[in-house]
C-alpha positions as CSV (number, residue, x, y, z in Angstrom):
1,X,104.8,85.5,107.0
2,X,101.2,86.4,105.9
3,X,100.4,82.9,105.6
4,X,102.4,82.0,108.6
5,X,100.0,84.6,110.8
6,X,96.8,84.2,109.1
7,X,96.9,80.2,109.2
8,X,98.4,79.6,112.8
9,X,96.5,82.8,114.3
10,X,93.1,82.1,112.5
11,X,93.3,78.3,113.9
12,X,94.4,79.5,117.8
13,X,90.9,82.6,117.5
14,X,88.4,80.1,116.4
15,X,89.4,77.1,119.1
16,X,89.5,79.8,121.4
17,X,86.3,81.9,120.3
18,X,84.3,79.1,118.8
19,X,85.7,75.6,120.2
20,X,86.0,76.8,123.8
21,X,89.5,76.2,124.4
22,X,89.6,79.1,126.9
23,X,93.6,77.6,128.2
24,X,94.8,77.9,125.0
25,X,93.9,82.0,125.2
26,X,95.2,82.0,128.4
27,X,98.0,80.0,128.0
28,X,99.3,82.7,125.1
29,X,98.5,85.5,127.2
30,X,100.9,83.9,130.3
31,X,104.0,81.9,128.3
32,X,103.4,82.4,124.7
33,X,106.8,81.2,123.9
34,X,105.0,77.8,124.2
35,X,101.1,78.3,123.0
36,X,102.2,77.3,119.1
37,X,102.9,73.9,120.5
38,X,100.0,74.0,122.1
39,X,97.9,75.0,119.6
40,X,99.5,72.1,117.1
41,X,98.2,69.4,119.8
42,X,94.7,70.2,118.7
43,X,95.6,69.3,115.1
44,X,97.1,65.4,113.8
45,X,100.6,64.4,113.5
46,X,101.8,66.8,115.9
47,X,105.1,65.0,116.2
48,X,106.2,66.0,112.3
49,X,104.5,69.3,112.5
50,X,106.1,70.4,116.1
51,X,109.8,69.2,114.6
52,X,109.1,71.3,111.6
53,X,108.3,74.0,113.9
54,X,111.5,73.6,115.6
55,X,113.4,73.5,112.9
56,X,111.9,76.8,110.7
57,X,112.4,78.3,114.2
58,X,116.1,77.9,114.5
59,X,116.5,78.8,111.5
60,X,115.1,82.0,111.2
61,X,116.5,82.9,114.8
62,X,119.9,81.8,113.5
63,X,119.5,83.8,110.2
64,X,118.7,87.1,112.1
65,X,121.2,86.7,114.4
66,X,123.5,86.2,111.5
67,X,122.4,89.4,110.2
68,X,122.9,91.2,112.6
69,X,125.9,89.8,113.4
70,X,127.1,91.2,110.1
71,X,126.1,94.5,110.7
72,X,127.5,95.3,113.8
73,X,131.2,93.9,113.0
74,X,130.8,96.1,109.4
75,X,129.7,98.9,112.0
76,X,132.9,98.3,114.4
77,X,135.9,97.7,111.8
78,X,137.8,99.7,109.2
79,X,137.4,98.1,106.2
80,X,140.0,98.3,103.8
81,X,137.2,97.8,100.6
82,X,133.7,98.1,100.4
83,X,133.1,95.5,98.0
84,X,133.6,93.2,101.4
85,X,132.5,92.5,104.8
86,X,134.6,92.8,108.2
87,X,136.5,89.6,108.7
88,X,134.5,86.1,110.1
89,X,136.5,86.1,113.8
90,X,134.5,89.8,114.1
91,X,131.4,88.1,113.1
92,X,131.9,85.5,115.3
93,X,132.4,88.3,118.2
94,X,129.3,89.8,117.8
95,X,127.5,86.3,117.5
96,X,128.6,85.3,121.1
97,X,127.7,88.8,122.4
98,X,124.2,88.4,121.1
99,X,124.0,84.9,122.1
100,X,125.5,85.8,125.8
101,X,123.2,89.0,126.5
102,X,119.9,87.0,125.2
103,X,120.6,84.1,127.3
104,X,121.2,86.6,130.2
105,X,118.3,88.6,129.9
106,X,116.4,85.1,129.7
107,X,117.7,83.8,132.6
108,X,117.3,87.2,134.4
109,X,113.6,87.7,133.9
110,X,112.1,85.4,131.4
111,X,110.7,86.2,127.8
112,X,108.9,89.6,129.2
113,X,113.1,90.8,130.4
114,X,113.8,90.3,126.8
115,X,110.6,91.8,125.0
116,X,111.1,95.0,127.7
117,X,114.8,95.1,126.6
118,X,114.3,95.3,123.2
119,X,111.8,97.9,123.3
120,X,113.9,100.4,125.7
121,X,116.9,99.8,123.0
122,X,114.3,100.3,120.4
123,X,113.6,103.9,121.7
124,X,117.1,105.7,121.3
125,X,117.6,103.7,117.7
126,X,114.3,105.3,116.5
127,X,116.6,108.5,116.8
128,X,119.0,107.0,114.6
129,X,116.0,106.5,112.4
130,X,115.1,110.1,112.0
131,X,118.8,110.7,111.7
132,X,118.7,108.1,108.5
133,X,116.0,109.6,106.9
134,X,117.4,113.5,107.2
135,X,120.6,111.8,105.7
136,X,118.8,110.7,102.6
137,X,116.4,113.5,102.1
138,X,119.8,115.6,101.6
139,X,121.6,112.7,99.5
140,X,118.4,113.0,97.7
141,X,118.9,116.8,97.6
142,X,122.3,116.2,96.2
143,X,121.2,113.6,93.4
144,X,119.1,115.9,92.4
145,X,121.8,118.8,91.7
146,X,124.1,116.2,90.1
147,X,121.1,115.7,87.6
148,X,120.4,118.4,86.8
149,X,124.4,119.5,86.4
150,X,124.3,117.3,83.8
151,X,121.2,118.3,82.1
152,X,123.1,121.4,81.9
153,X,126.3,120.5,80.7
154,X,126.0,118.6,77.5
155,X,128.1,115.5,77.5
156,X,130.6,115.6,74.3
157,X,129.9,113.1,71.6
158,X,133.3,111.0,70.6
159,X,133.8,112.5,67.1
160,X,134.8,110.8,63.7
161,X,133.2,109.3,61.1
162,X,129.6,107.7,62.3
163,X,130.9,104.4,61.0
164,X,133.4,104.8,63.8
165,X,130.9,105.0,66.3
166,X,129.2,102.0,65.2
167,X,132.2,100.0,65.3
168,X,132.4,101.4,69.4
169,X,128.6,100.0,69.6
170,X,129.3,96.8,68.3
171,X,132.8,96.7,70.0
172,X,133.6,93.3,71.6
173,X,137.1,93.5,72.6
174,X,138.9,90.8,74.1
175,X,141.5,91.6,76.8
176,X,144.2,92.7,74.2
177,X,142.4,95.1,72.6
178,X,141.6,96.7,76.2
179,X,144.6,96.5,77.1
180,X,145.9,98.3,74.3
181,X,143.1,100.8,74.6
182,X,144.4,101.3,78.5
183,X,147.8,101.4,77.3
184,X,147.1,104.0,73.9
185,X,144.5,106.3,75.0
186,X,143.3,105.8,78.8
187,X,146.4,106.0,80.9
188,X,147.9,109.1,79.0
189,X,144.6,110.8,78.7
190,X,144.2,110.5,82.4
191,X,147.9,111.3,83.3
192,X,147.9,114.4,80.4
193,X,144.9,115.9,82.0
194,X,146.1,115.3,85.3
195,X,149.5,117.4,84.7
196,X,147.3,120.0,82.8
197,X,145.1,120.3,85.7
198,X,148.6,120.5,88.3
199,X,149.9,123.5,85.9
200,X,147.0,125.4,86.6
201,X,147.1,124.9,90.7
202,X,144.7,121.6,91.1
203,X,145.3,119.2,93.0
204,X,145.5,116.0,90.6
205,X,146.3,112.5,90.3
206,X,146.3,109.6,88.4
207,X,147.0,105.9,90.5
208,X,146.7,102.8,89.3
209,X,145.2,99.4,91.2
210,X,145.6,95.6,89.6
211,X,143.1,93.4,92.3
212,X,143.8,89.8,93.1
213,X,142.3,87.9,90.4
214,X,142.4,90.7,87.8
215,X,144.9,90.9,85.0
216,X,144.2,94.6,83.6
217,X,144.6,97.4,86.3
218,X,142.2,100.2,87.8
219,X,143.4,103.8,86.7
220,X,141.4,106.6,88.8
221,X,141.9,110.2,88.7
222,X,140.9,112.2,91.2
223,X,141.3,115.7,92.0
224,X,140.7,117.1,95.0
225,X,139.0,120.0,96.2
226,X,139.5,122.0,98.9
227,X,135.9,121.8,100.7
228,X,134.3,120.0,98.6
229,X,133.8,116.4,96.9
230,X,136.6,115.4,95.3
231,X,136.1,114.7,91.3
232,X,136.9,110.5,90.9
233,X,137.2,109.3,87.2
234,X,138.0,105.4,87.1
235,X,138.2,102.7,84.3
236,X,137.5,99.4,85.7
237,X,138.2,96.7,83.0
238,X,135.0,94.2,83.4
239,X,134.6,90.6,81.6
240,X,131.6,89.9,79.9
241,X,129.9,87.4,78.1
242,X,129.5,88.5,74.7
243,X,126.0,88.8,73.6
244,X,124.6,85.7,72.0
245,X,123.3,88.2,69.2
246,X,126.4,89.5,68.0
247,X,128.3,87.5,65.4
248,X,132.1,86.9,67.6
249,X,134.0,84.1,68.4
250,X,134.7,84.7,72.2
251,X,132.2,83.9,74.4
252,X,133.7,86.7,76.4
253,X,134.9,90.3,75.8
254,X,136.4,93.2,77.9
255,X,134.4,96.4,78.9
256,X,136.2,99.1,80.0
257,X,133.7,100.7,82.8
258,X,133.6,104.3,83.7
259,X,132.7,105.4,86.8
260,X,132.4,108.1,89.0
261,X,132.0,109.3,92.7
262,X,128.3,108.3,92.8
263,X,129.0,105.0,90.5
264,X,129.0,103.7,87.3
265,X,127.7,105.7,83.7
266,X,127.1,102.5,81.7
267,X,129.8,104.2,79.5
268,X,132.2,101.3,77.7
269,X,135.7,103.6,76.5
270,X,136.8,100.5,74.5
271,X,138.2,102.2,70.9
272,X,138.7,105.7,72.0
273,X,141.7,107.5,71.3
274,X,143.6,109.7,73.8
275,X,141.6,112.7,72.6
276,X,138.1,111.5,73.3
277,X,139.0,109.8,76.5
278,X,140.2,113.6,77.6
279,X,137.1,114.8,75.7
280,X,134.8,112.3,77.8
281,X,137.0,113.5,80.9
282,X,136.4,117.2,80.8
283,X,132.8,116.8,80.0
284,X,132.8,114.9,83.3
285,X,134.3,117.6,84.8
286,X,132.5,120.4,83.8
287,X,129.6,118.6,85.1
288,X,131.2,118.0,88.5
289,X,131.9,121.6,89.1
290,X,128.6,122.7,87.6
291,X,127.4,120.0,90.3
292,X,129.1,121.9,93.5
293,X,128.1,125.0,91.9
294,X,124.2,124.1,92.3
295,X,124.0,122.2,95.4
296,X,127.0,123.9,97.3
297,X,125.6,127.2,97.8
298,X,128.0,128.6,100.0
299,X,127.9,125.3,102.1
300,X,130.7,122.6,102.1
301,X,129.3,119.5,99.7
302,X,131.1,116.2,100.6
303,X,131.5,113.0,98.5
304,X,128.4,111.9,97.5
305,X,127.3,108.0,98.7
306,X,128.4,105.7,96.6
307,X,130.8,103.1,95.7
308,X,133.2,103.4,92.8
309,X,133.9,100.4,91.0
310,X,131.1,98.2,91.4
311,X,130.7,96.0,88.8
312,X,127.7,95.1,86.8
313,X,125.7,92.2,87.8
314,X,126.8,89.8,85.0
315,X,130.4,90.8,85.2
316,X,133.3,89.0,86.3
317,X,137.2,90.2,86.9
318,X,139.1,90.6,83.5
């Protein structure tokens, strides 16, 4: 775009200012829709160069309108998972709704309807702007709090021997040993400190999701509470490619993600037992409440933004 404005509007100043081309000044003053064609008359091979105009043009209308096309049907549905967008016949809705109003307004009064139009839309959305940026001042706010919550609340170490450990670092577990991991330690760790948390009036649960294209399932626990954000555990299983540094057979192994309200802890559970997982779990925990504790105040604190479950760049279903 830099190049774009300082090429094309450079060449139309100095035929205007120093070649006398005083039409071409008036000319993008009184239908500047067309002074770029103009303006490329002065210059050889207008043909190619005009075409190539054309052509950059539609695109770039077609990719905004796209865009926004996108938005607005994302706006104006329910969707059913955030990983996705609203579905293509809504899309195409708000495509011919764009397309229909801008012909319109053309047709009504020209490119100066269209500019006016925008700008009088332009002036209630600037609200929305100031709205946007109160919003994430306070999300802001509330990142902060959940940082320093855990500052506060050391995380618990998984114990055993330190060779132990290693072997978690170096873990590259293929989808049997996660499953087993899931099956051993994960889903009774969640499901015992769900009931423990029930016997003492919480409201807990554990639920289980297997997505299309995944063979190990998504265990969450979440317990909610009553004005606040509710406290989301999940273990997302995650293929990977295994590292071309570590000596394996399998070009790809199994993470076992954790991730919570405000998204993923880089935290792989692969080879704990039932007790760390519950360990790992309470710390978590403690954190969350020390969380509403700081930024609560007396006030309701609602779910952080965020998306659970996202998966890392590089991953791929397991």
């Amino acid at each position: 775009m830099m190049v774009w404005m300082s090429v094309f509007g450079n060449s139309g100043i100095e035929l205007v200012a120093n070649q006398g081309v005083a039409e071409l000044g008036e000319q993008a003053l009184n239908t500047p829709q067309t002074t770029l064609y103009t303006l490329l008359e002065y210059y050889p091979w207008v043909g190619i160069t005009a075409a190539v105009v054309t052509i950059l043009g539609i695109v770039f209308f077609i990719t905004s309108a796209d865009s926004g096309a996108l938005v607005l049907a994302n706006f104006t549905s329910i969707l059913s998972d955030v990983n996705h967008d609203a579905p293509i016949r809504l899309r195409i809705f708000w495509s011919a709704v764009i397309g229909l109003i801008t012909v319109a307004l053309l047709m009504a009064g020209g490119l100066a309807a269209l500019q006016s139009a925008v700008v009088i839309t332009a002036l209630p959305f600037s609200l929305v702007i100031f709205a946007i940026m109160v919003g994430m001042v306070k999300a802001l706010q509330l990142e902060g709090s959940k940082a320093e919550a855990r500052r506060h609340i050391a995380g618990t170490a998984p114990g055993g021997d330190w060779r132990e450990r290693l072997d978690r670092a170096l873990d590259t577990s293929n989808r049997a040993g996660a499953a087993a991991t899931i099956e051993h330690a994960i889903r009774p760790a969640l499901t015992q400190f769900a009931q423990e948390l029930e016997s003492r009036g919480q409201d807990a649960n554990v639920s289980e999701e297997l997505r299309e294209g995944e063979s190990l399932p998504r265990l969450t626990l979440q317990v909610d509470l009553e004005n606040a954000a509710s406290f989301v555990y999940q273990v997302c299983p995650h293929r990977m490619r295994t590292p071309s540094f570590l000596p394996v057979d399998d070009d790809y192994y199994v993470r076992l993600d954790v991730y919570l309200a405000e998204g993923g802890q880089e935290k792989d559970l692969n080879g704990f037992t039932r007790g760390q997982v519950i360990a790992d779990v309470l710390s978590e925990y403690e954190r969350h409440l020390h969380f509403l504790a700081l930024a609560g105040q007396g006030r309701n604190v609602q779910a952080m933004p965020g998306a659970v479950g996202e998966p890392p760049a590089d991953a791929s279903p397991a």
